[in-house]
N, C-alpha and C positions, 0 to 999 in steps of 0.2 A: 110530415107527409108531403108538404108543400113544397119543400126541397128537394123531392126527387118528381113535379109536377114536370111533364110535358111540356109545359109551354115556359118558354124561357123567361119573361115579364111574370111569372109565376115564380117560380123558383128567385127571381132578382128579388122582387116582392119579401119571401119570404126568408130569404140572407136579412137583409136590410132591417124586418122588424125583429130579426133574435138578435141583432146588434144590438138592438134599443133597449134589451131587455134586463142588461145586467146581471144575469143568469150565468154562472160560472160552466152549469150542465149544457150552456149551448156553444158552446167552443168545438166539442166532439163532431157533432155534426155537421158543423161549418167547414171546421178541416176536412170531412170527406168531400165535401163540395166543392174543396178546392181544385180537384183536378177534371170538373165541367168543363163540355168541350166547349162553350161560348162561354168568347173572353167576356161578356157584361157581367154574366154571373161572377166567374174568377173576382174579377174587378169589386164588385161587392162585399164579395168572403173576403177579401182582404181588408176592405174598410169594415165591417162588422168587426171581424175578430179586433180591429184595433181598436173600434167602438168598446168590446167587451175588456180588454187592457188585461188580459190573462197571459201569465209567461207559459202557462202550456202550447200558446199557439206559436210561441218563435218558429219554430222548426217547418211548421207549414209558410207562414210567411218570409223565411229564406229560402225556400223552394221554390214559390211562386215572383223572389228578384231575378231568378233567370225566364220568366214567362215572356213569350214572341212579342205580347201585348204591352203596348208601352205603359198603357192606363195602369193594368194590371200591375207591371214593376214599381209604377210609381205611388200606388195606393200601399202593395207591398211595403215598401220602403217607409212610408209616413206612419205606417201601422204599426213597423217594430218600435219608434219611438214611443210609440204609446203602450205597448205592452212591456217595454223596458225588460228588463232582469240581462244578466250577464251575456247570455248569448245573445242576443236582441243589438246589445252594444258591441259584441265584439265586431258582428257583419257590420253596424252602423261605423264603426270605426275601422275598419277594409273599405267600404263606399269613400271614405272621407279620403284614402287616400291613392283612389283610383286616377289615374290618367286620366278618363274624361270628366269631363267640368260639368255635364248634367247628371252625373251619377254624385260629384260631389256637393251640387246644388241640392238634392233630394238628401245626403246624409246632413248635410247643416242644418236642415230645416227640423229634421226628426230628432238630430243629437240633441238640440233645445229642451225639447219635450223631457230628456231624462238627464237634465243637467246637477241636476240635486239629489243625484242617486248612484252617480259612480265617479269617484275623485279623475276618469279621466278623461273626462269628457270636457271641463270647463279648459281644461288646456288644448285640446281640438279645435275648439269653437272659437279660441284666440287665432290660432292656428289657419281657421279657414276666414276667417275677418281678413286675415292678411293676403288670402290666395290673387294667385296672379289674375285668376277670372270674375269680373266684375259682378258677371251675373251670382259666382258662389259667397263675396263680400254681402251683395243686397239684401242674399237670401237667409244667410247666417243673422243677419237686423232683424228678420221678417223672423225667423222662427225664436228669437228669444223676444220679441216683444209679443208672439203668440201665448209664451209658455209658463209667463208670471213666474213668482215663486223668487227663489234664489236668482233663476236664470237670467230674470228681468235687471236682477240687480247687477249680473255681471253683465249684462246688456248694456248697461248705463256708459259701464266702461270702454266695453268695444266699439260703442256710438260715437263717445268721444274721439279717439283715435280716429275716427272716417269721419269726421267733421269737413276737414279739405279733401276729401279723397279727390281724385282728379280722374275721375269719370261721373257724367251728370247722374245717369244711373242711382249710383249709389248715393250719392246726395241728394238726390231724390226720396229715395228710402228711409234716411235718415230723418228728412223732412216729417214722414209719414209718419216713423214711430217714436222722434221724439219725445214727444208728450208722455207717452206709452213708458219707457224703459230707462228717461231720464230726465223727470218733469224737472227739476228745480235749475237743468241747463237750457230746458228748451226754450224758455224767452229771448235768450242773448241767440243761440244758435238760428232759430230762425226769424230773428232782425236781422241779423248777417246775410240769411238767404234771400231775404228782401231784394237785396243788394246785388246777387248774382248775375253772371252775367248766361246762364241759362236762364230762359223765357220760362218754360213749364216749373222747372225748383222755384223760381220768383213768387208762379202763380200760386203753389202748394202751400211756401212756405206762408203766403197771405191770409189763406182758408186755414192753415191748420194755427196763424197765431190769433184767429177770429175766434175759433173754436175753444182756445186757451179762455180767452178773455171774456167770451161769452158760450157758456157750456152749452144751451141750449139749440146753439148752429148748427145746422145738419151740414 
């Protein structure tokens, strides 16, 4: 009933806690929500339904990648990762090979999430490791060192390869989640970064061999 409440911090409200629910019976209801004319709500139903990870919901969640709202595409977009099944990857595998670089930024990040559940995906994400835009290399780091599992493990390998990448960016990135997706290289990789001659990798890679060394460093 909360989902069709008047007041829009209502209805956001009430997306947000059938996300949490793991209820397969609240996906129906979510997708009607989808088409709320306030983008906050939209915005929500997309992260719930990806919350809830049901491949009933593809269909509403590649509806709402062409929404006006940016949030809304891009909650969109991380949500079919998580709800994974065929369809879900095929859109996620069109995003990846879109001409703009923040549509393929958004498909690197989600393809992670279902790396271990469609043979083609782990050659995408090689794929987008190598992309001409820096920001879709970083991002492709960030979503398999989120995604564990197998992913993390072909993580380890694409890290490697971006070792020297020659944008600081992304060496940056690699700073952050080596520990993450390629512990038994990250000592040597960031001694190296020690040594950079980027100021900020220098700083990161110091904090995160502190961190190695002593786990208890925030």
């Amino acid at each position: 009933m909360a989902l069709h409440d008047l007041n829009e911090q209502v209805r956001v409200s009430a997306a947000s806690r059938l996300g949490y629910t793991g209820r397969v019976d609240a996906v129906e209801p979510l997708v009607a929500l989808a088409a709320d004319p306030t983008p906050r709500v939209r915005s929500m139903v997309a992260y719930a339904l990806g919350r809830l990870g049901s491949h009933e919901a593809a269909g509403a969640l590649q509806r709402l990648l062409h929404d006006p709202d940016r949030h809304v595409r891009e909650n969109a977009a991380e949500a079919l990762g998580s709800v994974g099944g065929p369809a879900a990857v095929d859109t996620l595998l069109e995003l990846a090979a879109d001409q703009d670089p923040k549509l393929r930024v958004q498909a690197s990040k989600a393809l992670a999430k279902v790396a271990d559940s469609d043979p083609r995906v782990a050659p995408q994400l090689t794929m987008l490791a190598g992309d001409g835009e820096a920001a879709v290399r970083a991002a492709t780091l960030s979503g398999l060192a989120r995604a564990g599992g197998e992913a993390a493990w072909h993580g380890g390998h694409i890290l490697v390869e971006l070792v020297e990448d020659p944008d600081p960016m992304v060496r940056q990135r690699v700073a952050v989640v080596a520990r993450h997706v390629a512990p038994d290289a990250a000592p040597d990789i960031l001694r190296r970064y020690t040594r950079d001659p980027d100021q900020t990798l220098r700083r990161l890679a110091a904090t995160e061999l502190d961190r190695l060394t002593n786990p208890t460093a925030r």
